[in-house]
C-alpha positions in Angstrom: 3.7 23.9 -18.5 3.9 20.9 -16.4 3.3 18.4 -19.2 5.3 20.4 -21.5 8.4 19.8 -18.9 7.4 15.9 -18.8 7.2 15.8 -22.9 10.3 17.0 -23.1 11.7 14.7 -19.9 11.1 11.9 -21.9 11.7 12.6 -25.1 15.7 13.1 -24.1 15.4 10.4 -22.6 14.7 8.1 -25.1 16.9 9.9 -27.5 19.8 9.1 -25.4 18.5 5.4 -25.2 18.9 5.2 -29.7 21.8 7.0 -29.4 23.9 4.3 -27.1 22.4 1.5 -29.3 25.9 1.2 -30.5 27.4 0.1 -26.5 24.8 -2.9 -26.3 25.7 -5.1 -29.2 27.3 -7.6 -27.0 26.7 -8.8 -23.0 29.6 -7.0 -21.7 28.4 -3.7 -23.7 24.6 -4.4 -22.8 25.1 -5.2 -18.7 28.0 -3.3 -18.0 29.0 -0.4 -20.4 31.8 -2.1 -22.0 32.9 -1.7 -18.6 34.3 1.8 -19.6 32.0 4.1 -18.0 33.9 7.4 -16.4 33.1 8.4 -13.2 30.9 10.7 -13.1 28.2 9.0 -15.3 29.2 5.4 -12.7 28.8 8.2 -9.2 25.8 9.6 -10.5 24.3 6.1 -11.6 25.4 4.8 -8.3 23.1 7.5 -6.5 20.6 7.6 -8.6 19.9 3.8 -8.2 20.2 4.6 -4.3 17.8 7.1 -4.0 14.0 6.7 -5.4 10.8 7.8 -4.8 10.5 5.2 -2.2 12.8 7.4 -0.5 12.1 10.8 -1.3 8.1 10.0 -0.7 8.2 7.1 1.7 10.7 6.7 4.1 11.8 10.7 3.8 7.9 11.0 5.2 7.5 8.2 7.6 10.9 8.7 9.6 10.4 12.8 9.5 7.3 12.0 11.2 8.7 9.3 13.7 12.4 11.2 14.6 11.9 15.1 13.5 15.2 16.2 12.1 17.0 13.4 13.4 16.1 11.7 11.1 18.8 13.9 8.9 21.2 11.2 10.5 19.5 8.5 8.1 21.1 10.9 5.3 24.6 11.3 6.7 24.7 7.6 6.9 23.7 7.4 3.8 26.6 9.5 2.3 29.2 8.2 5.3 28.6 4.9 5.2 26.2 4.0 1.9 28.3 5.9 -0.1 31.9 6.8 0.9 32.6 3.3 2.6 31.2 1.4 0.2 33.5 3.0 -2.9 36.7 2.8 -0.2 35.9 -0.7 0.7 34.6 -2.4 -1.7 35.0 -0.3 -5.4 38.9 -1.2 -6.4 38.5 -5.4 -5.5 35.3 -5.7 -6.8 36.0 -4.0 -10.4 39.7 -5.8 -10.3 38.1 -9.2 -8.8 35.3 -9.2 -11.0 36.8 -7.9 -14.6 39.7 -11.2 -13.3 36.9 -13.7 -13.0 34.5 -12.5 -15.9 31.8 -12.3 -14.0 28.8 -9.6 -15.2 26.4 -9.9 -12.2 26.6 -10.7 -8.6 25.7 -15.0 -9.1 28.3 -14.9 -11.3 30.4 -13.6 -9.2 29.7 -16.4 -6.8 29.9 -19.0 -9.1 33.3 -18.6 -10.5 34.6 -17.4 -6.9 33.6 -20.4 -4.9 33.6 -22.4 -8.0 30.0 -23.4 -7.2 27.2 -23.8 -9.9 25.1 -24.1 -7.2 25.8 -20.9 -5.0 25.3 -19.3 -8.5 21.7 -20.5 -8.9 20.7 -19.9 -5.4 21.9 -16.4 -5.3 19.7 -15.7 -8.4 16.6 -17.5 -7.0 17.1 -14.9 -3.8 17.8 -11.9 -6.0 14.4 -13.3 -8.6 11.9 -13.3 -5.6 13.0 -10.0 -3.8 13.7 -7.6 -6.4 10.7 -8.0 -8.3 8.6 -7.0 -5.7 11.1 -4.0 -4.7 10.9 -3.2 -8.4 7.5 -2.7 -8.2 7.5 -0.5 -4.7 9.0 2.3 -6.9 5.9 3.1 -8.2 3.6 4.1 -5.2 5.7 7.3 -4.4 4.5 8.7 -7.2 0.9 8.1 -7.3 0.0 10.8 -4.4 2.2 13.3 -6.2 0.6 12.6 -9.5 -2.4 13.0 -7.8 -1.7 16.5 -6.3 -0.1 17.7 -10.1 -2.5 16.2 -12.5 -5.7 15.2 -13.4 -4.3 12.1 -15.0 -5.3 8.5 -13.2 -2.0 7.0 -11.6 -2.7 3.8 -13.6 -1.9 5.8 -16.6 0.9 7.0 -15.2 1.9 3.5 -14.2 1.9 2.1 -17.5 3.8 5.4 -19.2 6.8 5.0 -16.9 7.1 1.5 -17.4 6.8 2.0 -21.2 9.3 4.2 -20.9 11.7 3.2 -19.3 11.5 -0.1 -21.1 12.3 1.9 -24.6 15.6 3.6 -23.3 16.5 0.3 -21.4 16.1 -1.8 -24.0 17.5 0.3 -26.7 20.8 1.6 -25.1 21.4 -0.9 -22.1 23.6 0.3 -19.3 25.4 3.0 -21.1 21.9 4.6 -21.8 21.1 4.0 -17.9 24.5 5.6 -17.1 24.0 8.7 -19.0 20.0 9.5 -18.2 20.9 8.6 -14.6 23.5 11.5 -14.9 20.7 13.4 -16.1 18.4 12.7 -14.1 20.9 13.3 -11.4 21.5 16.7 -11.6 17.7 17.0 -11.5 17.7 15.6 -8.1 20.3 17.7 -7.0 18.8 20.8 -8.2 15.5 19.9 -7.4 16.1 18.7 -3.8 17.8 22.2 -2.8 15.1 24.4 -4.4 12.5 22.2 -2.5 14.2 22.8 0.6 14.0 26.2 0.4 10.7 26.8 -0.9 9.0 24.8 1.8 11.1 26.1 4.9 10.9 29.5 3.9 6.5 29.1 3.8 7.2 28.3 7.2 9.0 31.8 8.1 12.7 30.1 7.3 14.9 27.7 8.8 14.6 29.2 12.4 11.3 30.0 12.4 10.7 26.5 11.2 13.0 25.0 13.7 10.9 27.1 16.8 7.9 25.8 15.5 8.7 22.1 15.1 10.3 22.1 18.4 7.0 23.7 20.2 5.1 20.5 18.9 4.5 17.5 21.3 3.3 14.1 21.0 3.1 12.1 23.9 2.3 8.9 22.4 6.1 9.4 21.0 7.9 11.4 23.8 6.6 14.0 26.7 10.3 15.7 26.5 9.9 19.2 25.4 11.6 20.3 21.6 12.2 16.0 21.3 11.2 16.8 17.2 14.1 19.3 16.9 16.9 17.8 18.6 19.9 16.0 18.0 19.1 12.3 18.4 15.2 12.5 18.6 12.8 10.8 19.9 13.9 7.1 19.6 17.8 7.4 19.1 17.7 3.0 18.9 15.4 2.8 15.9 16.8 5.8 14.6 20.0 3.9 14.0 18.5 0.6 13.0 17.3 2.8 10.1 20.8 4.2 9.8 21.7 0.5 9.2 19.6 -0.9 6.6 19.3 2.0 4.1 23.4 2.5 4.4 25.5 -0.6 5.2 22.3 -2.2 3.2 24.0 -1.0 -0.5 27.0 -3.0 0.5 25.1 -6.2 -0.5 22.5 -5.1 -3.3 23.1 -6.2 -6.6 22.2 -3.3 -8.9 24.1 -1.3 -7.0 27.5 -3.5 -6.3 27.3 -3.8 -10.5 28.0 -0.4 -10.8 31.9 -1.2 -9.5 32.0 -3.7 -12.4 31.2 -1.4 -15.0 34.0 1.5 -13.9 36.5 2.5 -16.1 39.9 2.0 -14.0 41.2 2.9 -10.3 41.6 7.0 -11.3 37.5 6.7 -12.3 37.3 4.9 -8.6 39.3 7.4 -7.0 36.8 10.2 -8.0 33.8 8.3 -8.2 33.9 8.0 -4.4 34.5 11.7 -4.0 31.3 12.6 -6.2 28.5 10.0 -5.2 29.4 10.8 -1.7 28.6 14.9 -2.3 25.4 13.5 -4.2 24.5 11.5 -1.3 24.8 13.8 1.1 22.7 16.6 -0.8 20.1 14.4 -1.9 19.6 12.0 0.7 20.5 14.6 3.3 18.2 16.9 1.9 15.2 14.3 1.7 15.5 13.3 5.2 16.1 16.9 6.4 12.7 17.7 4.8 10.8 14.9 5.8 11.8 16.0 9.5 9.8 19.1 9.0 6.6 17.7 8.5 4.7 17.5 11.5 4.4 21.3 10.5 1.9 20.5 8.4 0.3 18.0 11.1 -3.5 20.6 10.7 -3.6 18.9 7.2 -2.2 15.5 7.8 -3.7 12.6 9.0 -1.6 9.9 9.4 -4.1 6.9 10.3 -6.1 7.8 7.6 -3.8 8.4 4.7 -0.3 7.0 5.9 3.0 8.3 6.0 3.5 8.4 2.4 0.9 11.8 2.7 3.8 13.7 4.5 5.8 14.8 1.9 3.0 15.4 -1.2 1.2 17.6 1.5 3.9 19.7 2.4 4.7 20.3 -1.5 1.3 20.7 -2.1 0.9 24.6 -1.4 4.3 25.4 -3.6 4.1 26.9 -6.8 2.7 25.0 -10.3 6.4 25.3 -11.9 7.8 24.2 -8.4 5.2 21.0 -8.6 6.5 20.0 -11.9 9.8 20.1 -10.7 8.6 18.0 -8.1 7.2 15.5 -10.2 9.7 15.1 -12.6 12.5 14.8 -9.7 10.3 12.1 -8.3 10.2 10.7 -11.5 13.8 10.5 -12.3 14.9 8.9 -9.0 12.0 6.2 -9.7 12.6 5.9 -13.6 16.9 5.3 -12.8 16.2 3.1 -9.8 13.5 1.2 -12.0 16.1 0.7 -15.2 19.1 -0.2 -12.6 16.8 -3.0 -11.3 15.8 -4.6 -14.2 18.7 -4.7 -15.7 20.5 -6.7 -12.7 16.9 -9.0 -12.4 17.4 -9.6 -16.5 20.9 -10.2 -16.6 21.0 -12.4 -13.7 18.0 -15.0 -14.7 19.4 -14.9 -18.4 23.2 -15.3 -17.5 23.4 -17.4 -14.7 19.7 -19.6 -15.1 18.5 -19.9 -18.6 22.5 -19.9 -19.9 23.8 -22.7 -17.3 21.0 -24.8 -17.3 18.7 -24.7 -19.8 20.1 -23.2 -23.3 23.7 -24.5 -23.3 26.0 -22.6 -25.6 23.6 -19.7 -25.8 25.4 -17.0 -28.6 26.1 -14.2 -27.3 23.5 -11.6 -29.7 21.1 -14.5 -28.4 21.5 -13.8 -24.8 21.2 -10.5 -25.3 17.7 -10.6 -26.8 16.6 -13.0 -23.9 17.7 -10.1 -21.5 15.9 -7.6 -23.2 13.1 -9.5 -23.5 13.3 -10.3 -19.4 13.5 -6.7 -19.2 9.9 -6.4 -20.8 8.6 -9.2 -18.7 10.4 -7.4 -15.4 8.8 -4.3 -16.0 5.1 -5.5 -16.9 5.3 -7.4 -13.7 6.3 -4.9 -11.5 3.8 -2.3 -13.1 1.3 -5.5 -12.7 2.0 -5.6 -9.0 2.0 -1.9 -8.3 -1.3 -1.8 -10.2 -3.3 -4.6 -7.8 -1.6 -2.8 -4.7 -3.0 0.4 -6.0 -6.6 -0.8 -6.7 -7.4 -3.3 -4.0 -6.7 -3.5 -0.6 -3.7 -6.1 -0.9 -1.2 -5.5 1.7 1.3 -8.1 1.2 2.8 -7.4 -1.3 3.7 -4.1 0.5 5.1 -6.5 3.0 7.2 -8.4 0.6 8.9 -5.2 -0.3 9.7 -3.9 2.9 11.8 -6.7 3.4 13.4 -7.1 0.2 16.1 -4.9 1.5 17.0 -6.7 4.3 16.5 -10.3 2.9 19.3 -9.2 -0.3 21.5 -7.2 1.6 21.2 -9.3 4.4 22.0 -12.8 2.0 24.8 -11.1 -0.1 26.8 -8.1 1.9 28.7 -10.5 4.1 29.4 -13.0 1.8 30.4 -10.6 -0.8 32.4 -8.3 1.0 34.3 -11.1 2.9 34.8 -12.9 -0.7 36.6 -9.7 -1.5 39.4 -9.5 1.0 39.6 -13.4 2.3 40.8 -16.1 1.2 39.8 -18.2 4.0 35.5 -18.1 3.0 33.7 -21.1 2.7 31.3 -22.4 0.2 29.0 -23.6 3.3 29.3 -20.3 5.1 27.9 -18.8 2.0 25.1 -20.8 2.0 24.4 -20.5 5.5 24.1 -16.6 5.1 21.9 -16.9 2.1 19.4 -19.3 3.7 19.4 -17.2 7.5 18.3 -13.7 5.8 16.1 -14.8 3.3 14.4 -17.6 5.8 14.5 -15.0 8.7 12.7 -12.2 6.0 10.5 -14.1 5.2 9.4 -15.6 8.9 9.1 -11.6 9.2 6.0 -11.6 6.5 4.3 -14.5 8.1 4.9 -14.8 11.6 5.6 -10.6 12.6 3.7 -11.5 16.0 5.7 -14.4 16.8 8.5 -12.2 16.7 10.8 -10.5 19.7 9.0 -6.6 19.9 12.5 -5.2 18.8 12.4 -7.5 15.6 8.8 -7.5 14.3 9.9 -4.2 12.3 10.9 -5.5 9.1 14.1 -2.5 8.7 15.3 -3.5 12.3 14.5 -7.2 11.1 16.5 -6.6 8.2 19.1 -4.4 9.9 19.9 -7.6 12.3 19.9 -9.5 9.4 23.0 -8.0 7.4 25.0 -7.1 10.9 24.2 -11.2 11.7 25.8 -12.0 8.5 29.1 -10.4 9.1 29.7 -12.9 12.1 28.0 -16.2 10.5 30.5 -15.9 7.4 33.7 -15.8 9.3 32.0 -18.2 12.1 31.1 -20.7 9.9 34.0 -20.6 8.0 36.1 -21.8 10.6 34.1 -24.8 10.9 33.5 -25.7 7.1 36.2 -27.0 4.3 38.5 -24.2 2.9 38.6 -23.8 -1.0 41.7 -25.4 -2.4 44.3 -23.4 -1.4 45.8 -22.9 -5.3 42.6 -22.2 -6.5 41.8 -19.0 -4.1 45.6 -17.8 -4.9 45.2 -18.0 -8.4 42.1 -15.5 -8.1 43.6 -13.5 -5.7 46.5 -12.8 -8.0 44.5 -10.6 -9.3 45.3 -7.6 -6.4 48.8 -8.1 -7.2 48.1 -5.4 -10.6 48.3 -1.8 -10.0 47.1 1.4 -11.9 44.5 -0.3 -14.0 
């Protein structure tokens, strides 16, 4: 039954990759869709990317461990602040701003706002080194999950996903993301709610669950009674540094800003916003709400021997066989559109704004379309590379290198960005001084944790600091650093001044 389900998982999905061979003929049609995707496939890709088995499996477990159902809020902010804000604030100028400039990925959008080759090539050096490794951090979700479903080794299961999702990627480009993430959307959705329901009601139901979780004490967290059931839980300060990263962080992430490029017009915007921000809160909300349930389950966990990401798979591993497929396959479709989102952004971006400016001058455009499908090939083998050494030895750092690839992008780009969108008074330099500050300070966070204030050696509150830090340096150092020319900036800000596209 189970690999039944998962034949015929992936056989639609690589159907639907041949079918939209026709959209990714040229760069626009390959990166972006032709940059005539609706709204629903463009909300639905948007959450998709967002939420992946990193989530559902790691940080769903980890923080439901650490903050009960508190750690529901991680959800709301999600939905509030990941989703809603970021279509208010920044979906409208970034689709106008960047369709006005041509740009296809977030360097390029750099380069031609700032008029700086150099801003270009830095932003893709920063988004090179930090999303492979967060590329390949979609992977370990799924291995204890595998684990519990099949007798299948995870390498196997490694390699199949990334051969996979290379065929539909490479095939049908965005427009073949867009519509399997749609897909694979309404799996999450449906899957997430039956999930909830099936677990909480092997506890005796909500309120049963709820007396039980708040009878359980650890006093290595918190000696107040019911702390794992309350409102704010048991660390209300880290709680919202968590709040911080995995919301305000999407602001500055560059497979998930290229979803504005790609939207059809300011109708498609208008909805959008509506529906990724119900998807959000059901799916994120959900995962969270879960996760805060599983010290439940605390006779059969053991968290210094098997780690956080043993929350979740043991709390699903008493549910039903057709439930478990369900299971896997909705793990499998937030890692499979988060995976394709990612190297799509990592292919176009080395292809488009490194191998085009500076090395192959006057590259065709059926010629740099190959050389990102090719990158995508590369991207994936890497990050299936990576995930496969992590697996099999006892190498930690790369683990490290993607716990702060979050905060080193978001942290780099989401001031800059966002500012860029709405000012015309940002500076080259202060763009440049964001950039270096988060990626320098991330990376300090790998090598030198210790050295580190106690509040800081965390690499989400590390990375949390980081993208709060930039929203002060930009406008800081801008005051202090040469303008662009003045008839430059008005000439791209002209673009605002056309309605009802």
């Amino acid at each position: 039954m189970k690999l039944v389900l998962l034949v015929i998982y992936f056989a639609v999905l690589i159907g639907i990759g041949i079918y939209c061979r026709k959209h990714a003929t040229d760069v626009n049609g390959f990166v972006l869709g032709g940059r005539s995707v609706g709204p629903w496939l463009t909300a639905f890709a948007y959450g998709t990317s967002y939420f992946s088995a990193v989530v559902f499996v790691g940080y769903a477990g980890q923080f439901g461990w650490k903050y009960g159902v508190a750690a529901t809020w991680a959800g709301i902010g999600n939905a509030i602040i990941g989703s809603l804000l970021a279509w208010v604030i920044l979906g409208r100028r970034t689709r106008v701003m960047s369709q006005h400039l041509n740009s296809a990925t977030m360097p390029q959008f750099f380069g031609e706002r700032f008029d700086s080759k150099s801003l270009k090539i830095g932003a893709s050096i920063i988004i090179f080194i930090f999303l492979i490794p967060y590329t390949a951090s979609l992977y370990n979700g799924l291995s204890r999950l595998f684990g519990m479903a099949f007798t299948i080794d995870y390498s196997v299961c490694i390699v199949l996903m990334a051969v996979l999702t290379a065929i539909y990627v490479i095939a049908g480009g965005y427009m073949a993301t867009a519509i399997n993430d749609f897909i694979q959307g309404i799996i999450m959705l449906g899957g997430i709610a039956t999930i909830i329901v099936a677990v909480l009601k092997s506890k005796g139901g909500l309120m049963a669950a709820m007396d039980g979780l708040a009878r359980i004490t650890d006093e290595s967290v918190a000696t107040t009674p019911g702390v794992f059931a309350s409102f704010l839980g048991p660390d209300p300060l880290n709680l919202m540094f968590v709040v911080i990263l995995t919301s305000l962080g999407t602001w500055g992430l560059p497979q998930m800003v290229q979803k504005f490029y790609a939207i059809k017009n300011e109708e498609a915007i208008r909805k959008g916003t509506i529906i990724s921000t119900i998807f959000a809160l059901v799916v994120a909300g959900g995962c969270y709400f879960l996760g805060g349930f599983g010290r439940l389950f605390s006779d059969q966990i053991d968290i210094a021997a098997n780690g956080y990401d043993s929350v979740i798979p043991t709390m699903l591993s008493n549910l039903s066989p057709a439930l478990i497929a369900l299971v896997v396959i909705l793990v499998l479709s937030a890692s499979m559109s988060t995976l394709s989102s990612l190297v799509i952004a990592s292919s176009s971006t080395l292809t488009i704004d490194f191998l085009k400016d500076n090395f192959i001058k006057n590259m065709a455009e059926k010629k740099q379309v190959l050389f990102i499908r090719v990158l995508i090939v590369v991207f994936i083998a890497i990050s299936a590379i990576l995930a496969l050494i992590q697996y099999k030895s006892s190498v930690t750092f790369i683990a490290q290198l993607m716990g702060v690839s979050w905060g080193a992008l978001a942290g780099s780009f989401l001031a800059p960005f966002m500012y860029a969108l709405y000012s015309k008074k940002v500076s080259t330099a202060s763009c440049w001084v964001c950039f270096l500050f988060s990626s320098v300070l991330m990376l300090l966070n790998i090598f030198c944790r210790d050295s580190f204030p106690a509040i800081m050696q965390s690499p989400i509150n590390c990375g949390a600091i980081a993208m709060l830090a930039g929203l002060v340096i930009v406008p800081v150092v801008s005051l202090f650093t040469p303008k662009p020319e003045k008839t430059f900036v008005d000439k791209i800000f002209a673009c605002y001044e056309k309605t009802g596209e």
